[in-house]
TORBA-153655 format. One record per residue: residue number from 1; x, y, z of N, C-alpha, C, O in turn. Coordinates in nm, 4 decimals. Layout:
BEGIN
+-----+----------+----------+----------+----------+----------+----------+----------+----------+----------+----------+----------+----------+
: seq :     n.px :     n.py :     n.pz :    ca.px :    ca.py :    ca.pz :     c.px :     c.py :     c.pz :     o.px :     o.py :     o.pz :
+-----+----------+----------+----------+----------+----------+----------+----------+----------+----------+----------+----------+----------+
: NUM :        X :        Y :        Z :        X :        Y :        Z :        X :        Y :        Z :        X :        Y :        Z :
...
+-----+----------+----------+----------+----------+----------+----------+----------+----------+----------+----------+----------+----------+
This chain:
BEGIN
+-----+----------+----------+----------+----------+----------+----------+----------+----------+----------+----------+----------+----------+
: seq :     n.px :     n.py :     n.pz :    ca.px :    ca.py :    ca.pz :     c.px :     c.py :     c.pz :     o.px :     o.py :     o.pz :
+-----+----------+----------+----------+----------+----------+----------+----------+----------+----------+----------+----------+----------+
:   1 :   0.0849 :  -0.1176 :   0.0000 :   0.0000 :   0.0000 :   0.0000 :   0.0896 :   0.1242 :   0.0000 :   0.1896 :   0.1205 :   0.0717 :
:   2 :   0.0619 :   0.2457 :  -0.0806 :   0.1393 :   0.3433 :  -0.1150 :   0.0784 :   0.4497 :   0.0272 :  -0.0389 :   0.4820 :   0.0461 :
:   3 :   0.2081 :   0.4904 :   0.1189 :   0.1891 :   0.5663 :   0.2140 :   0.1622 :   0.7053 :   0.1732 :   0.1479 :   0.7809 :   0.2692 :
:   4 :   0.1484 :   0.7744 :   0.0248 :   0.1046 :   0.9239 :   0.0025 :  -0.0370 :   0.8912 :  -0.0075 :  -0.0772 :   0.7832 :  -0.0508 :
:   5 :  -0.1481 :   1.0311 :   0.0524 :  -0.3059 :   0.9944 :  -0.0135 :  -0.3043 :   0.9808 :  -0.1747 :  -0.2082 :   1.0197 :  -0.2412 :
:   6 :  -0.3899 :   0.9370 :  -0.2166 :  -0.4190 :   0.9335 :  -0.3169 :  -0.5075 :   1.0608 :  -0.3936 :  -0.6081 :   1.1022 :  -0.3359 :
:   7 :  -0.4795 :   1.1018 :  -0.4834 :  -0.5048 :   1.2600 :  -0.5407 :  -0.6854 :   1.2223 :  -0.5962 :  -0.7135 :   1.1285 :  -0.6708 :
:   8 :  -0.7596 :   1.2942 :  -0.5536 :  -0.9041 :   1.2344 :  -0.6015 :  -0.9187 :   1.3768 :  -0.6829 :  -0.8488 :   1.4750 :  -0.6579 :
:   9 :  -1.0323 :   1.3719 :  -0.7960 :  -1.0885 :   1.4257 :  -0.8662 :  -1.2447 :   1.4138 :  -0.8459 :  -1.2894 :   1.2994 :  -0.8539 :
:  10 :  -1.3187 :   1.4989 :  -0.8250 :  -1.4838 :   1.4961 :  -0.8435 :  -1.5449 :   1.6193 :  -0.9155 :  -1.5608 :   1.7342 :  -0.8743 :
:  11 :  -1.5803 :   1.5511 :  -1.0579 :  -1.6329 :   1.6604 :  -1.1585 :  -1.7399 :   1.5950 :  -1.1467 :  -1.7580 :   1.4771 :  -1.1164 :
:  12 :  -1.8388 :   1.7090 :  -1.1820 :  -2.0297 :   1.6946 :  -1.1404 :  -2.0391 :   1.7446 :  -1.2621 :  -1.9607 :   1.8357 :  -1.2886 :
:  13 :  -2.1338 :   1.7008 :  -1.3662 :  -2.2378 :   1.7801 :  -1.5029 :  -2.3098 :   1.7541 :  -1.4773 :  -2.3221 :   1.6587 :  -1.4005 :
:  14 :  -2.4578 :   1.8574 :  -1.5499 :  -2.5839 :   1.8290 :  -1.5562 :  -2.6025 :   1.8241 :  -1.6826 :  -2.5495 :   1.8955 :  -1.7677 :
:  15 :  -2.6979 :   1.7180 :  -1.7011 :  -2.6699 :   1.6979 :  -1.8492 :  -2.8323 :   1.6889 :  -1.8940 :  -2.9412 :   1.6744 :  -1.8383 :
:  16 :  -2.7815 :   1.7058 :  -2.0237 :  -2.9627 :   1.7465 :  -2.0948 :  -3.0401 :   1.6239 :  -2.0829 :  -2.9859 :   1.5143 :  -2.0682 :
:  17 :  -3.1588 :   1.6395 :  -2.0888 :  -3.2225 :   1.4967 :  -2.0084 :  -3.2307 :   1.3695 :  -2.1177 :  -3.2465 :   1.2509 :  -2.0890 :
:  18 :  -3.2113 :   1.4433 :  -2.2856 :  -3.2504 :   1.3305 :  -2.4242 :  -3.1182 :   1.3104 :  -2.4760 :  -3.0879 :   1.2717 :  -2.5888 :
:  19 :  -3.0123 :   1.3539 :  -2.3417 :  -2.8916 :   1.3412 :  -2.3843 :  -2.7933 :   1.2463 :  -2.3179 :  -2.6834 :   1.2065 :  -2.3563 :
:  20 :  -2.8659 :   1.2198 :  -2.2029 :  -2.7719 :   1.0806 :  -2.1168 :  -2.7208 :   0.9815 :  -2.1651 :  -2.6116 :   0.9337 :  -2.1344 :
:  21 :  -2.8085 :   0.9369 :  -2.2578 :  -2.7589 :   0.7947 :  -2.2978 :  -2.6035 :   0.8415 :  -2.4164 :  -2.5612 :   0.7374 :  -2.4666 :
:  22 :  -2.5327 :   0.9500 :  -2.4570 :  -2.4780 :   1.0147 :  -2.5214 :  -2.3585 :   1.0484 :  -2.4385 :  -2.2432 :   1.0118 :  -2.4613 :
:  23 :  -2.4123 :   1.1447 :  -2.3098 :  -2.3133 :   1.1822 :  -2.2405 :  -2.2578 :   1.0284 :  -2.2007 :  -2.1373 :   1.0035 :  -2.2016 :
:  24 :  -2.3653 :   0.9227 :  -2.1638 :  -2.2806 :   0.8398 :  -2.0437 :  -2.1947 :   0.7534 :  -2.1465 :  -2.1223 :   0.6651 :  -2.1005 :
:  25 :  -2.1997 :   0.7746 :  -2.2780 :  -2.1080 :   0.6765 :  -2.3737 :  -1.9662 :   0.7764 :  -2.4038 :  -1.8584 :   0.7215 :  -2.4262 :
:  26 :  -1.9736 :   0.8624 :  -2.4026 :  -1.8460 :   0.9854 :  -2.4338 :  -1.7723 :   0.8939 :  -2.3042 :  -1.6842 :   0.8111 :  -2.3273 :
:  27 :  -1.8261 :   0.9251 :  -2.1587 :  -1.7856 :   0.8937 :  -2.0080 :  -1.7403 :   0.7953 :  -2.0033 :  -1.6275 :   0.7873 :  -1.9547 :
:  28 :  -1.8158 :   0.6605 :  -2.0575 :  -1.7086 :   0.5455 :  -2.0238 :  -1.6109 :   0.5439 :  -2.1360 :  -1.5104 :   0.4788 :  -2.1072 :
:  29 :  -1.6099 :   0.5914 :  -2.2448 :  -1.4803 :   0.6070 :  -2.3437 :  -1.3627 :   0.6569 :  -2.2390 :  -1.2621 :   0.5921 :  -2.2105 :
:  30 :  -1.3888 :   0.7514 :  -2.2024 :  -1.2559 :   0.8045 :  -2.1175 :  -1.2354 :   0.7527 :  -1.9950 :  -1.1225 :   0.7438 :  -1.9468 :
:  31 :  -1.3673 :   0.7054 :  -1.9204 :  -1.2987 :   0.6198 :  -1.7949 :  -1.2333 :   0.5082 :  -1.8317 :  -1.1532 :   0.4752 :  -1.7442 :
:  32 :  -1.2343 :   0.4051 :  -1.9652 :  -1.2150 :   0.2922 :  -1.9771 :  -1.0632 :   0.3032 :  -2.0185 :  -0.9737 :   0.2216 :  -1.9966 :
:  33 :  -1.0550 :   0.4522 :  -2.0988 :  -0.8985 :   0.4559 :  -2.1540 :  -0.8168 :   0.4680 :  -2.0421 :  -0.7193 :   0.3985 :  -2.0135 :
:  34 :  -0.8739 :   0.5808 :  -1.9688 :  -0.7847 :   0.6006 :  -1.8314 :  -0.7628 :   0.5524 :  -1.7397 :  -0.6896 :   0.6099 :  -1.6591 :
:  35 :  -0.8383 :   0.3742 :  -1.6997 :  -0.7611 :   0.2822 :  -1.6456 :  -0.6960 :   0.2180 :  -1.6870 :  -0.6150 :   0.1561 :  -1.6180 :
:  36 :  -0.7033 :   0.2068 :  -1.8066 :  -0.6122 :   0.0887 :  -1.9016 :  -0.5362 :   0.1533 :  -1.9442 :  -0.4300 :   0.0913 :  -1.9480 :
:  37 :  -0.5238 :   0.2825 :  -1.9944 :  -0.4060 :   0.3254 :  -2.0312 :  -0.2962 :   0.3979 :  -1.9503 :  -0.1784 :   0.4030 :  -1.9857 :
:  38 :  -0.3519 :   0.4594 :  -1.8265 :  -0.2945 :   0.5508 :  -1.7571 :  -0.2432 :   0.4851 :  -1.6449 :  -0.3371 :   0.4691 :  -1.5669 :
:  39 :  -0.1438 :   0.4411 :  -1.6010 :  -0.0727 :   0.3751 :  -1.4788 :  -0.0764 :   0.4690 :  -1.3587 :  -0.0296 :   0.4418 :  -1.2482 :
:  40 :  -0.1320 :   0.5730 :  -1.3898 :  -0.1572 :   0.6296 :  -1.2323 :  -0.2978 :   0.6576 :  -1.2337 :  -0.3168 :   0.7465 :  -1.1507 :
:  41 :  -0.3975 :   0.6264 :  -1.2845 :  -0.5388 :   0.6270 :  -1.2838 :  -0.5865 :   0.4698 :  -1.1751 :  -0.5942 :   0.3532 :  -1.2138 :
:  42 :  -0.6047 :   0.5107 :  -1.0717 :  -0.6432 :   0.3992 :  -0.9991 :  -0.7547 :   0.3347 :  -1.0016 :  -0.7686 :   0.2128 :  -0.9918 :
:  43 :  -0.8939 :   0.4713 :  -1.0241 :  -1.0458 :   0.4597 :  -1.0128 :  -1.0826 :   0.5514 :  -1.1130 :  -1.0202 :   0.6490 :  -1.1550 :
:  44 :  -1.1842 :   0.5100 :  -1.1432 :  -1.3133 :   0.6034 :  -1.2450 :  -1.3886 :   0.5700 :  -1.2471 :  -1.4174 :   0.4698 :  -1.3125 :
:  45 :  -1.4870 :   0.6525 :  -1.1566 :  -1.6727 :   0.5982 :  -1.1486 :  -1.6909 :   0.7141 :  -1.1622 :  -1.6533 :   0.8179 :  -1.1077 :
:  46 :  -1.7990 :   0.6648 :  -1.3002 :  -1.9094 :   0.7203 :  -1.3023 :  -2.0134 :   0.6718 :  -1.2587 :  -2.0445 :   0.5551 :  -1.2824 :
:  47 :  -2.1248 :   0.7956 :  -1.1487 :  -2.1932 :   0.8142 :  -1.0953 :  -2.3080 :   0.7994 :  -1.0995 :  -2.2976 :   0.6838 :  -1.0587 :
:  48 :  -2.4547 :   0.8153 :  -1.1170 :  -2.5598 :   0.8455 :  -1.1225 :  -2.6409 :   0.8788 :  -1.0016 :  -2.7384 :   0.8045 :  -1.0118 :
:  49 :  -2.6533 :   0.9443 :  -0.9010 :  -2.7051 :   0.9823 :  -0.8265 :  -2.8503 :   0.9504 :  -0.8280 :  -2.9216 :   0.9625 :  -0.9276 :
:  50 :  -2.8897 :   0.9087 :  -0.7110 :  -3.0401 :   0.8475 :  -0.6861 :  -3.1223 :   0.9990 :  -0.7281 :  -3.0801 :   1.1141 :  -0.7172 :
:  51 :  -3.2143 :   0.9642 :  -0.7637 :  -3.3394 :   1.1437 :  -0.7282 :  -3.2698 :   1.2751 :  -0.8084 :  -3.3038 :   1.3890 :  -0.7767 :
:  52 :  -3.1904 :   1.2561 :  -0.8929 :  -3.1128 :   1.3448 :  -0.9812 :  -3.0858 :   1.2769 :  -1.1239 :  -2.9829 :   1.2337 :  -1.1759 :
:  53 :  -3.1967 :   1.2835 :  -1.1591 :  -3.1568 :   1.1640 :  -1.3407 :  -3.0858 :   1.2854 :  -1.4158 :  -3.0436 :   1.2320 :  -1.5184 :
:  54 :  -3.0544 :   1.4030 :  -1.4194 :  -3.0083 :   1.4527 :  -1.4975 :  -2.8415 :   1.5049 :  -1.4503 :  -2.7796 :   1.6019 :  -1.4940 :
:  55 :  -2.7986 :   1.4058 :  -1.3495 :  -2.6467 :   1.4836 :  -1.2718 :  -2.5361 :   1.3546 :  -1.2560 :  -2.5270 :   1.2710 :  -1.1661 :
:  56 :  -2.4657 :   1.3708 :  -1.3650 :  -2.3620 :   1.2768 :  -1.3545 :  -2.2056 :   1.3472 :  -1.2934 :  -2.1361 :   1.4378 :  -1.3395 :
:  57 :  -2.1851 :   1.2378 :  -1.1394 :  -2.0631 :   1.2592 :  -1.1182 :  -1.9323 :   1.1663 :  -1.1368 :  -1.9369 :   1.0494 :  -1.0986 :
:  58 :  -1.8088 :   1.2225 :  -1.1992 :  -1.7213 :   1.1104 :  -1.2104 :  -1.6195 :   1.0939 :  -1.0691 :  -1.6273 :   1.2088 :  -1.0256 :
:  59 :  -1.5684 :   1.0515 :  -1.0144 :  -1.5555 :   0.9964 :  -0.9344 :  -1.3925 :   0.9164 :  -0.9465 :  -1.3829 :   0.7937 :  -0.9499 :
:  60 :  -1.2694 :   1.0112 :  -0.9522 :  -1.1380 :   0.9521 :  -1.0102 :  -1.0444 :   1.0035 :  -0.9087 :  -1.0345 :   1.1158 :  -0.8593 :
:  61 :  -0.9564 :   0.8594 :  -0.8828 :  -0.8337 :   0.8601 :  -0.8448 :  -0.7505 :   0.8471 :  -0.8472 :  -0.7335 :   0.7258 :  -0.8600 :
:  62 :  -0.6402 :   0.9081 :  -0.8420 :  -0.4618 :   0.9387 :  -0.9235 :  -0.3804 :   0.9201 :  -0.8483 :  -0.4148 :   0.9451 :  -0.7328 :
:  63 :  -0.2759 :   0.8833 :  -0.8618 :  -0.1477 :   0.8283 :  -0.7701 :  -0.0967 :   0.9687 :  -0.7070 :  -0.0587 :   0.9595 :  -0.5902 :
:  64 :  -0.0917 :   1.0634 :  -0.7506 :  -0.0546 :   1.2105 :  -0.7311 :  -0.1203 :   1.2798 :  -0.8472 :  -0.1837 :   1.2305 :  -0.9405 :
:  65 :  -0.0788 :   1.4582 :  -0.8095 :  -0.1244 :   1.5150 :  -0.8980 :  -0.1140 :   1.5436 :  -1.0500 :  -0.1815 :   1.5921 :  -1.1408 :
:  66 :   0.0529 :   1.4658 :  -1.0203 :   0.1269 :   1.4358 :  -1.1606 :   0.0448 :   1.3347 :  -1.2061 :   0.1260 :   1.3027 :  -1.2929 :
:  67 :  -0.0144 :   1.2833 :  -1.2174 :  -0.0882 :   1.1502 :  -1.2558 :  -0.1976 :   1.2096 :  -1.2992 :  -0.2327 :   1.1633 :  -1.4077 :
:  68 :  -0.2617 :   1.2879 :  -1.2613 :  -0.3975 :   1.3763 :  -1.2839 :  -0.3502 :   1.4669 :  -1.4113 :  -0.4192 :   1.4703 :  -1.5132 :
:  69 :  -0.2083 :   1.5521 :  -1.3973 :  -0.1421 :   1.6349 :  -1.4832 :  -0.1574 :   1.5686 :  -1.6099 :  -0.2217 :   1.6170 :  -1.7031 :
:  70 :  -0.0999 :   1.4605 :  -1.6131 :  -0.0706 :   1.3592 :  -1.7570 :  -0.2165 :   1.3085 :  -1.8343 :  -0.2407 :   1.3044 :  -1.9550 :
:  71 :  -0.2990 :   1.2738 :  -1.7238 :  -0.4484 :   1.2730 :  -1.7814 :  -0.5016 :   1.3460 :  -1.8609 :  -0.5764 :   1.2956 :  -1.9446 :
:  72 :  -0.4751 :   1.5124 :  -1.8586 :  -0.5092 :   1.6137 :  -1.8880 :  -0.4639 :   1.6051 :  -2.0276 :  -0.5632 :   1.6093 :  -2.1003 :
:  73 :  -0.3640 :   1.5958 :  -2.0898 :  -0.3382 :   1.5136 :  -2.2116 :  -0.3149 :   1.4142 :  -2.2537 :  -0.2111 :   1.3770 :  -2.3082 :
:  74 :  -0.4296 :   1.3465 :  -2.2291 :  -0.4669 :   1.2163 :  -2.3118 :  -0.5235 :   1.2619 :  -2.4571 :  -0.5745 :   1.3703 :  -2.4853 :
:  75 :  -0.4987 :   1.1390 :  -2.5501 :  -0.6183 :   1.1634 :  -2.6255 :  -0.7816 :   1.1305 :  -2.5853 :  -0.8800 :   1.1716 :  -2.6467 :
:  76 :  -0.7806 :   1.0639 :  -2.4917 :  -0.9225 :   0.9764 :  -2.4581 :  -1.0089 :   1.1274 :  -2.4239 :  -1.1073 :   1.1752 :  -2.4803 :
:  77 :  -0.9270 :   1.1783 :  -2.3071 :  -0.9961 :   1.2878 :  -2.2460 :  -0.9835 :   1.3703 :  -2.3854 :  -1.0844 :   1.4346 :  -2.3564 :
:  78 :  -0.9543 :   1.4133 :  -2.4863 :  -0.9174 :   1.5023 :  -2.5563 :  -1.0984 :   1.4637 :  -2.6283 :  -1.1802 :   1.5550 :  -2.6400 :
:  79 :  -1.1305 :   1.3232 :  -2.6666 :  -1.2632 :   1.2952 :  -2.6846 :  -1.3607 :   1.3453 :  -2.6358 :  -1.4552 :   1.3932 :  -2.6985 :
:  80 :  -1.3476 :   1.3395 :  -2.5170 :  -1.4399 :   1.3747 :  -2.4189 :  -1.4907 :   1.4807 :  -2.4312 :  -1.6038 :   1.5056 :  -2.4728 :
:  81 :  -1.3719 :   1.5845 :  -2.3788 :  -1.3873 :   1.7395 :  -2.4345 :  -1.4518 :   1.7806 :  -2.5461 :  -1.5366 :   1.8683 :  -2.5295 :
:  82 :  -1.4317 :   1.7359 :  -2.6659 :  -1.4797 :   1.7442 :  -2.7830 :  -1.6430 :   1.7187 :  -2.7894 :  -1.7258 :   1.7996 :  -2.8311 :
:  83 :  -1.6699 :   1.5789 :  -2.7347 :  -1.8202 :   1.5294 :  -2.7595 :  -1.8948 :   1.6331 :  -2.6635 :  -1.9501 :   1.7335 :  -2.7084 :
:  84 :  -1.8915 :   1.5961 :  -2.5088 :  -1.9849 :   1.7078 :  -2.4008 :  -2.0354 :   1.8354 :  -2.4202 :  -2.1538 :   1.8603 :  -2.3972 :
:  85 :  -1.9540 :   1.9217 :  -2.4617 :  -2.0371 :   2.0500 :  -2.4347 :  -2.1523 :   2.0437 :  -2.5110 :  -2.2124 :   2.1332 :  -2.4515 :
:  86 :  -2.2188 :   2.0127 :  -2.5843 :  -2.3545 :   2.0141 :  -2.6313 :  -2.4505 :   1.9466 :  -2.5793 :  -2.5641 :   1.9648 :  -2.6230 :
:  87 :  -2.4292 :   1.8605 :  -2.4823 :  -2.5307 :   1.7504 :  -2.4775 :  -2.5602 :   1.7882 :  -2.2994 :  -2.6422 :   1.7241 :  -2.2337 :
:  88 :  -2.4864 :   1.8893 :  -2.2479 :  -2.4742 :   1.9462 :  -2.0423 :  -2.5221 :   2.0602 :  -2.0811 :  -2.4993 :   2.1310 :  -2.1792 :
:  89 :  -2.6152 :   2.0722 :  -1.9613 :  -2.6546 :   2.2421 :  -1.9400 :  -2.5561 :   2.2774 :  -1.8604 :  -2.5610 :   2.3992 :  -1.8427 :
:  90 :  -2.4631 :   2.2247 :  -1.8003 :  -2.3527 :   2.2646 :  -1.6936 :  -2.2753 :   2.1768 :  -1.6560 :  -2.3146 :   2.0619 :  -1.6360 :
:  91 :  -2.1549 :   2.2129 :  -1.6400 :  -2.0424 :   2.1409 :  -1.5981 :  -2.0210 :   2.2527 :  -1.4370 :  -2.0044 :   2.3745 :  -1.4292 :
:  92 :  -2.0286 :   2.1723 :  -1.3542 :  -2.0226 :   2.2502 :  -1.2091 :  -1.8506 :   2.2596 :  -1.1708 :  -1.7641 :   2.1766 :  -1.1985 :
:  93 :  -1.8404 :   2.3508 :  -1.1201 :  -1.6988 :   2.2978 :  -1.0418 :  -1.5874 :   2.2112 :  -1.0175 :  -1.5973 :   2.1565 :  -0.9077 :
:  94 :  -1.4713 :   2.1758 :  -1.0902 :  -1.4105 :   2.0181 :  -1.0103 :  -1.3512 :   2.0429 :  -0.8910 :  -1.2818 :   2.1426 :  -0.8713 :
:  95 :  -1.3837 :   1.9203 :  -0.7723 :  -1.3154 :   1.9629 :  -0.6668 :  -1.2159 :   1.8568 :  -0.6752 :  -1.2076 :   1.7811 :  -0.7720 :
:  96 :  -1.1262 :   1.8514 :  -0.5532 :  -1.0037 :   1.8152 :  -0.5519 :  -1.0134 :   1.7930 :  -0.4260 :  -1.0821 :   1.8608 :  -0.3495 :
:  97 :  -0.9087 :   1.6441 :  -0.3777 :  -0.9391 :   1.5991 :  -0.2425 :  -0.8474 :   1.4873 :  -0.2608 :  -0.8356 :   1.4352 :  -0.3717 :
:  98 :  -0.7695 :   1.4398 :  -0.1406 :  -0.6888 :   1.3636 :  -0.0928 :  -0.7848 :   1.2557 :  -0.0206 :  -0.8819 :   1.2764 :   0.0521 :
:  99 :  -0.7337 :   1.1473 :  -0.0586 :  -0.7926 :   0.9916 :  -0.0200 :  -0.6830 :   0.9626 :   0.1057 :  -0.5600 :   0.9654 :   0.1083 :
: 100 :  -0.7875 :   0.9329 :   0.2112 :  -0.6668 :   0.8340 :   0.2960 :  -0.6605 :   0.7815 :   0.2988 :  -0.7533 :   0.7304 :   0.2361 :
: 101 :  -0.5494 :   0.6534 :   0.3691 :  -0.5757 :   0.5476 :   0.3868 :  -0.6050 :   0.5271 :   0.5232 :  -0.5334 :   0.5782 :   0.6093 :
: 102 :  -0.7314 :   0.4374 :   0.5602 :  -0.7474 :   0.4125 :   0.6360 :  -0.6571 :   0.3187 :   0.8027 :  -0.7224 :   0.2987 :   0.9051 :
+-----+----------+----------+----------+----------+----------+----------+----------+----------+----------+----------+----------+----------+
């Protein structure tokens, strides 16, 4: 077990309601690249929140922030970017947060 926390990511969209099934296929394109391709991508969930059908959160964790840095140019994510903005009424905030270990 690696004694640094682990670097978490939590990005929230709201996404158009005839557009989910769209957004959530862009989403696993890039979660699927960024465990398999990215050696410091530990986790990637995507979300669906109970009582909120229109609010997807992803849910990612990085060995450090350098690991998060390198994500940032992927091509996968470079997809991502490209497909979303049409299909979200909003992309909220990303927060940032350290995982402990228990």
């Amino acid at each position: 077990m690696m004694s640094t926390p682990a670097f978490v990511v939590i990005a929230e969209f709201q996404v158009k309601p005839d557009e989910l099934s769209a957004f959530l296929s862009a989403a696993r394109d890039d979660a699927t690249h960024s465990l398999a391709d990215e050696p410091g991508c530990r986790q990637f969930d995507i979300i669906c929140p109970q009582g909120s059908d229109d609010t997807v959160v992803f849910y990612e964790v990085y060995d450090s922030r350098a690991a998060f840095d390198a994500h940032l140019e992927t091509p996968h994510l470079e997809r991502f970017r490209q497909a979303f903005p049409p299909l979200i009424v909003e992309e909220r905030p990303v927060r940032f947060a350290e995982r402990q270990h228990p």
